[in-house]
N, CA, C and O of each residue as an XYZ file, in Angstrom:
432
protein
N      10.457    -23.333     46.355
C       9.190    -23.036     45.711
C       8.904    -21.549     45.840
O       9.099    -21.117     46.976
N       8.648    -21.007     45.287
C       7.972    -19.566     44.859
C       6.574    -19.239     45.193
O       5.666    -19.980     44.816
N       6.456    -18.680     45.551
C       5.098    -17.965     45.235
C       4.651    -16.848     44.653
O       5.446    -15.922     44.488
N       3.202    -16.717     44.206
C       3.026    -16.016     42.948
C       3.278    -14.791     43.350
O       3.198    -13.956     42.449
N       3.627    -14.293     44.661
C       3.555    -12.903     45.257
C       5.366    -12.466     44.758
O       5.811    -11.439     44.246
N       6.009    -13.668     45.155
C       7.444    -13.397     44.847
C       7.823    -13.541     43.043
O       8.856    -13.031     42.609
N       6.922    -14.234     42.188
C       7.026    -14.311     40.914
C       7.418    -12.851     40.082
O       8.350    -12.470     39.374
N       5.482    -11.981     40.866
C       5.500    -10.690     40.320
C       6.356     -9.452     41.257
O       6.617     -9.802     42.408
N       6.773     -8.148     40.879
C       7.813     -7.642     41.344
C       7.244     -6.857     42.114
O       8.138     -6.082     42.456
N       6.129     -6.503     42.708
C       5.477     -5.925     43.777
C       3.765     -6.402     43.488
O       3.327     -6.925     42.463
N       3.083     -6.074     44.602
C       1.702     -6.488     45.161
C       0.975     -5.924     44.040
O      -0.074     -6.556     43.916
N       1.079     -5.001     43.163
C       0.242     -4.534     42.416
C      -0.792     -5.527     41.326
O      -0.349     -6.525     40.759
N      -2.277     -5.019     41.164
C      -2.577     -6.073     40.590
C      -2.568     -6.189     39.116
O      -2.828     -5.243     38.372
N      -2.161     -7.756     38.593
C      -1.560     -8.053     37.605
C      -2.903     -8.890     36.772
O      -3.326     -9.673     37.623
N      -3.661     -9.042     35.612
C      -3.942     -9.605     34.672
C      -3.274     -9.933     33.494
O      -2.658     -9.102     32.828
N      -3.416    -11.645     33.086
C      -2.795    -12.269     32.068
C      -3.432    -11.105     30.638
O      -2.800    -10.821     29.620
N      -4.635    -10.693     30.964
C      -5.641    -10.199     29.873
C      -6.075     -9.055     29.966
O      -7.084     -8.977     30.668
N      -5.574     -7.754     29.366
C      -6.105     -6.988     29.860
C      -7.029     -6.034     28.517
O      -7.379     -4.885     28.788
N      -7.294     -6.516     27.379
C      -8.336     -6.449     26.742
C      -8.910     -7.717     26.143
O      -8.315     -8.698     25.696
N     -10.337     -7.440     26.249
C     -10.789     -8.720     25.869
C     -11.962     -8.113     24.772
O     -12.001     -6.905     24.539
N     -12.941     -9.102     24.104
C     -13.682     -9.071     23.458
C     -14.670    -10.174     23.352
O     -14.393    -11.269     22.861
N     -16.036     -9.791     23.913
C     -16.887    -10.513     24.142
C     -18.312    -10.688     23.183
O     -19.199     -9.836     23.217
N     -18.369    -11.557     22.578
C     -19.802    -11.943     21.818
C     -20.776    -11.996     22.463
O     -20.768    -12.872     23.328
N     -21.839    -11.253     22.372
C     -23.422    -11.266     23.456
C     -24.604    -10.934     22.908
O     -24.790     -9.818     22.420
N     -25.645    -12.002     22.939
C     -26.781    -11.502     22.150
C     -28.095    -10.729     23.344
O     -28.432    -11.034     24.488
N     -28.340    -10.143     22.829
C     -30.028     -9.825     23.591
C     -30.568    -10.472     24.326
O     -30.770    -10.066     25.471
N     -30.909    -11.486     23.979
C     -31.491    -12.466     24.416
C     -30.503    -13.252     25.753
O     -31.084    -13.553     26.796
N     -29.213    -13.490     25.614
C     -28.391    -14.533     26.356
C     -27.497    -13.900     26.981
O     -26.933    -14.445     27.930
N     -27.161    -12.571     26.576
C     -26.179    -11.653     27.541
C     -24.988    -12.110     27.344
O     -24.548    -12.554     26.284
N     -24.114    -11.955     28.958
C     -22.902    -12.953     28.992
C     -22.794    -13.270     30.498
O     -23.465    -12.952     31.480
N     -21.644    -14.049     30.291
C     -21.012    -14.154     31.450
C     -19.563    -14.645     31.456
O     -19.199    -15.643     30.835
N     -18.609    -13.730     32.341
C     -17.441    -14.458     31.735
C     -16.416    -13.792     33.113
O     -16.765    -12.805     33.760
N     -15.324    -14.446     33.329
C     -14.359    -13.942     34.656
C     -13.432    -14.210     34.277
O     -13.331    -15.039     33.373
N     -12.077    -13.423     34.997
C     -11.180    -13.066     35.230
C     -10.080    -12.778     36.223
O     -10.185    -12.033     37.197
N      -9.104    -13.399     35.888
C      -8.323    -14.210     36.753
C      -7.121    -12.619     37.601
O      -6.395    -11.940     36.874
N      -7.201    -12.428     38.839
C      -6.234    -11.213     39.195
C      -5.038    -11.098     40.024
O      -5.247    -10.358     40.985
N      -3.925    -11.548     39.983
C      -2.605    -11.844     40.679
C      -2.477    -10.426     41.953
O      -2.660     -9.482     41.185
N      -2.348     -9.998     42.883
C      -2.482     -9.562     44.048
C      -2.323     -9.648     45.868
O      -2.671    -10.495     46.691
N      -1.687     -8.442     45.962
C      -1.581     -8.645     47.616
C      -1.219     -7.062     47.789
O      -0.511     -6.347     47.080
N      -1.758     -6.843     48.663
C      -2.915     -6.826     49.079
C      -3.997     -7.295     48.351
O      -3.939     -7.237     47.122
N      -5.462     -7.974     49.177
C      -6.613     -7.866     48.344
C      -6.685     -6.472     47.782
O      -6.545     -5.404     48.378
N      -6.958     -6.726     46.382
C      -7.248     -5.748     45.732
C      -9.168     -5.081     45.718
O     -10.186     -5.674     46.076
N      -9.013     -3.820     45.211
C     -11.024     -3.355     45.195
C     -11.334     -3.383     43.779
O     -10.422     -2.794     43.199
N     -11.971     -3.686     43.181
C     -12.821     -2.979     41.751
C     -13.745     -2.421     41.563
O     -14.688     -2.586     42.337
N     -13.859     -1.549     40.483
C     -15.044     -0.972     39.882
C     -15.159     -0.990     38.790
O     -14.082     -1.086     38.201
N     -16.192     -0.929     38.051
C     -17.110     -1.032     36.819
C     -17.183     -0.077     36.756
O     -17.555      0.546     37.750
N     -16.791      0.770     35.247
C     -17.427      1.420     34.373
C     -17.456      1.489     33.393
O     -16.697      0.896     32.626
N     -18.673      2.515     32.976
C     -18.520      2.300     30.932
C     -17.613      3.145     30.709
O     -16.972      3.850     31.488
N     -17.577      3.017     29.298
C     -16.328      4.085     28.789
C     -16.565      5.637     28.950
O     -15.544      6.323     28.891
N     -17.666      6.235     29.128
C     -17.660      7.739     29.701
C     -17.700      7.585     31.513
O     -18.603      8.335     31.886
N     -17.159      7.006     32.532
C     -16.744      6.969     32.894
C     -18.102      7.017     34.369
O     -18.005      7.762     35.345
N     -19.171      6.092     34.141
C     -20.449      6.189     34.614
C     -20.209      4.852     35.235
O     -19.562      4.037     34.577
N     -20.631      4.538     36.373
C     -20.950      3.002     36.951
C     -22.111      2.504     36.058
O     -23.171      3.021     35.705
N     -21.431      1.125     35.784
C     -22.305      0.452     35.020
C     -23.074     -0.611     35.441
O     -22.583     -1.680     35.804
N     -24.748     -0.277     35.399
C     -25.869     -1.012     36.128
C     -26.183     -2.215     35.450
O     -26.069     -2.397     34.238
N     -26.559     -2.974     36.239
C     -27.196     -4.167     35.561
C     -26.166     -5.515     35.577
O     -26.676     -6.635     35.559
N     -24.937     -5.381     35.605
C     -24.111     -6.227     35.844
C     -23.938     -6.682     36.920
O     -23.819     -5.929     37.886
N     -23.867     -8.262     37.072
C     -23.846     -8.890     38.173
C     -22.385     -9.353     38.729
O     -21.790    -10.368     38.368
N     -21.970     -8.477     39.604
C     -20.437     -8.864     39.695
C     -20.085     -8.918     41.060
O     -20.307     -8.124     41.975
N     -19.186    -10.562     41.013
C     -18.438    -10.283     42.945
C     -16.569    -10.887     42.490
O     -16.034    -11.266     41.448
N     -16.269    -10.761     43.411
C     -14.801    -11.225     43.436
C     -14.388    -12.226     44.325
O     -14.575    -11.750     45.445
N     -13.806    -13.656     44.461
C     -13.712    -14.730     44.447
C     -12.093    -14.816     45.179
O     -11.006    -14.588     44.647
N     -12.331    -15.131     46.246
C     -10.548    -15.309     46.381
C     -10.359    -17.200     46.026
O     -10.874    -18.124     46.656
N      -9.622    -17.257     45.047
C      -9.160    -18.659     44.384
C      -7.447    -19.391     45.890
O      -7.233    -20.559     46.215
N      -6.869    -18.438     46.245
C      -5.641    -18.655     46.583
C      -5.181    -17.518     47.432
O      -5.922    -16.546     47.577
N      -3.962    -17.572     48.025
C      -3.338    -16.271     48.572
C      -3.031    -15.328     47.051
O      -2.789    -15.851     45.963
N      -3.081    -14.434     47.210
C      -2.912    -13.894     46.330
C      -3.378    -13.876     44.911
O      -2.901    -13.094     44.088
N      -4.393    -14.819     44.604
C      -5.240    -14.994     43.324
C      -6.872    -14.838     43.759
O      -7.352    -15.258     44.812
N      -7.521    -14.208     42.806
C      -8.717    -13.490     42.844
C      -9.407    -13.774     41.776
O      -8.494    -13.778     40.951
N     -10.714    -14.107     40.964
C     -11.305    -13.707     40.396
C     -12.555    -12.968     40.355
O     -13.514    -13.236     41.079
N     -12.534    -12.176     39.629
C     -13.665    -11.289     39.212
C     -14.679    -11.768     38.513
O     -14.422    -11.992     37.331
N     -15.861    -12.017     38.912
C     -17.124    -12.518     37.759
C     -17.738    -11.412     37.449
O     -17.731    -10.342     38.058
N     -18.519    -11.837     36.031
C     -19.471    -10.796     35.769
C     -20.423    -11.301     34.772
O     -20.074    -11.883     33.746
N     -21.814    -11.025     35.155
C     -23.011    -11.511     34.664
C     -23.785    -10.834     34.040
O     -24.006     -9.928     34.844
N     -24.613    -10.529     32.791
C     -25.589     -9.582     32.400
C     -26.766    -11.050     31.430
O     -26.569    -11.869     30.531
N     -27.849    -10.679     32.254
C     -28.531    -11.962     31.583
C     -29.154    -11.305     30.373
O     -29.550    -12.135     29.555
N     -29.370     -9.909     29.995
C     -29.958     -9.563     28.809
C     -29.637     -8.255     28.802
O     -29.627     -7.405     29.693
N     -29.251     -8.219     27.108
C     -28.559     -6.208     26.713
C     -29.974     -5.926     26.084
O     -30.932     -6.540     25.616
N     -29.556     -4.658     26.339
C     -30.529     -3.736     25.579
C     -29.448     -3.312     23.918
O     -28.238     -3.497     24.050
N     -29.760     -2.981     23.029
C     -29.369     -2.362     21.525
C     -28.047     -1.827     22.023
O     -26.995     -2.360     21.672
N     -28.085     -0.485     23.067
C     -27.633      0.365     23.544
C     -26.533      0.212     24.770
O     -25.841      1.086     25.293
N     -26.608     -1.079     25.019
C     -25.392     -1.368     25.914
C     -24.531     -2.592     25.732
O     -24.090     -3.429     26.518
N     -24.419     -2.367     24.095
C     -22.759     -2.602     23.519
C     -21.688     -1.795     23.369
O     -21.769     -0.714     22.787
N     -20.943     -2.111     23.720
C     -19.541     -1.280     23.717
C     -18.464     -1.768     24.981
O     -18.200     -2.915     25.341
N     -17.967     -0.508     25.491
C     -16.747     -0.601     26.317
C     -16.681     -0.572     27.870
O     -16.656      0.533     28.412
N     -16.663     -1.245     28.323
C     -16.657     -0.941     29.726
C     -15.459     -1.199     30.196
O     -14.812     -1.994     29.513
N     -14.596     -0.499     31.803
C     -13.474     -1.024     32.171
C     -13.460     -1.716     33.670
O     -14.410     -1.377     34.376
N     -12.452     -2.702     34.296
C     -12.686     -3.084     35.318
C     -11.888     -2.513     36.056
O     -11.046     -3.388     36.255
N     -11.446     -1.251     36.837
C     -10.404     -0.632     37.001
C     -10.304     -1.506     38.718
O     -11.304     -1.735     39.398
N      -8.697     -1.918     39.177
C      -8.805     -2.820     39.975
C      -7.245     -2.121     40.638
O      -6.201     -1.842     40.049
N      -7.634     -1.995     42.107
C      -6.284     -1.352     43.051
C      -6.340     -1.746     44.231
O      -7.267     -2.132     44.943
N      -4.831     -1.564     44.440
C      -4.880     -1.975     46.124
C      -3.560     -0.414     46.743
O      -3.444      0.751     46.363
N      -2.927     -1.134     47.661
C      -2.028      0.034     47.903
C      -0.818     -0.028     47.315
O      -0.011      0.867     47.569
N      -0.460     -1.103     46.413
C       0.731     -0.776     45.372
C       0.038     -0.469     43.953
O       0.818     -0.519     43.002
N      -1.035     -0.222     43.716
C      -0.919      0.544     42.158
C      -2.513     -0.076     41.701
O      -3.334     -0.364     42.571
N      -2.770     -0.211     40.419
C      -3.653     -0.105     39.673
C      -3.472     -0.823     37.867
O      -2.560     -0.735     37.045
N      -4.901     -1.548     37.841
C      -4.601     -2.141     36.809
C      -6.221     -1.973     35.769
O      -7.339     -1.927     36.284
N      -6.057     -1.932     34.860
C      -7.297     -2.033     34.068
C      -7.163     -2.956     33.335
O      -6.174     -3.497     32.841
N      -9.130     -3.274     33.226
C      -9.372     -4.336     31.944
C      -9.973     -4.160     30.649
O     -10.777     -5.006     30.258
N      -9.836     -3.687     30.310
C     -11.204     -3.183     28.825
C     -11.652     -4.063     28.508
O     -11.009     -5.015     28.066
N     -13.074     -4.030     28.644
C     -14.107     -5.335     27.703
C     -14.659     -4.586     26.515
O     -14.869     -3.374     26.467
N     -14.825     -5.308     25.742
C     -16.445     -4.800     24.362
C     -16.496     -5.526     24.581
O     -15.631     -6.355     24.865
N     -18.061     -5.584     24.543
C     -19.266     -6.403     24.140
C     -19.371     -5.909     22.762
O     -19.130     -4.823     22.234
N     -19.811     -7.056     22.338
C     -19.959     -6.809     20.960
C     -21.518     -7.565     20.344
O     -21.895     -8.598     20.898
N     -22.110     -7.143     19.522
C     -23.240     -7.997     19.421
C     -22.836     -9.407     18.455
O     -22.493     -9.409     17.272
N     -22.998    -10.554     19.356
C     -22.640    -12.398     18.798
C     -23.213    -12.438     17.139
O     -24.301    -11.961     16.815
N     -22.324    -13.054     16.242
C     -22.803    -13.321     14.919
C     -23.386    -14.617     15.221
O     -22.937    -15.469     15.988
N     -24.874    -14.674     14.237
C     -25.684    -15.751     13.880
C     -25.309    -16.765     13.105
O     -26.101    -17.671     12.847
């Protein structure tokens, strides 16, 4: 039997997904997580695309397994102005991985 540490070819952290695209209204926000292959525990950070920590998001990280992690993240209501790009930039001591989200505003 294998494990997922011996699957991938070093500790660095790995996502199935590493852009996504999310529908979110005003009113309902989002919420949505993400699954992170790793060993060492890996750290993250949030930011928008000019490269600012991004407030208002409700986010922790979840150990599922040895070496599996998820990342949540919550925003119960956008403003006009905070659609777009944000990244989840995620490292440990073998390397570094990013996620790009848009938000996008949900069709009616």
């Amino acid at each position: 039997m294998y494990s997922l540490f011996s699957i991938t070819s070093s500790g660095k952290p790995t996502s199935e997904i590493n852009n996504i695209t999310l529908g979110a209204s005003e009113d309902k926000g989002f919420a949505f997580s993400t699954t992170v292959i790793a060993y060492p525990k890996p750290h993250y950070l949030l930011l928008v695309e000019d490269g600012k920590i991004k407030n208002g998001i409700v986010h922790n990280m979840t150990v599922n397994a040895v070496n599996i992690f998820t990342i949540h993240l919550t925003k119960t209501t956008l403003e006009q102005d905070e659609y777009g790009i944000f990244v989840i930039f995620i490292n440990n001591t073998f390397g570094t991985t990013s996620i790009y989200v848009n938000v996008i505003p949900q069709s009616k």
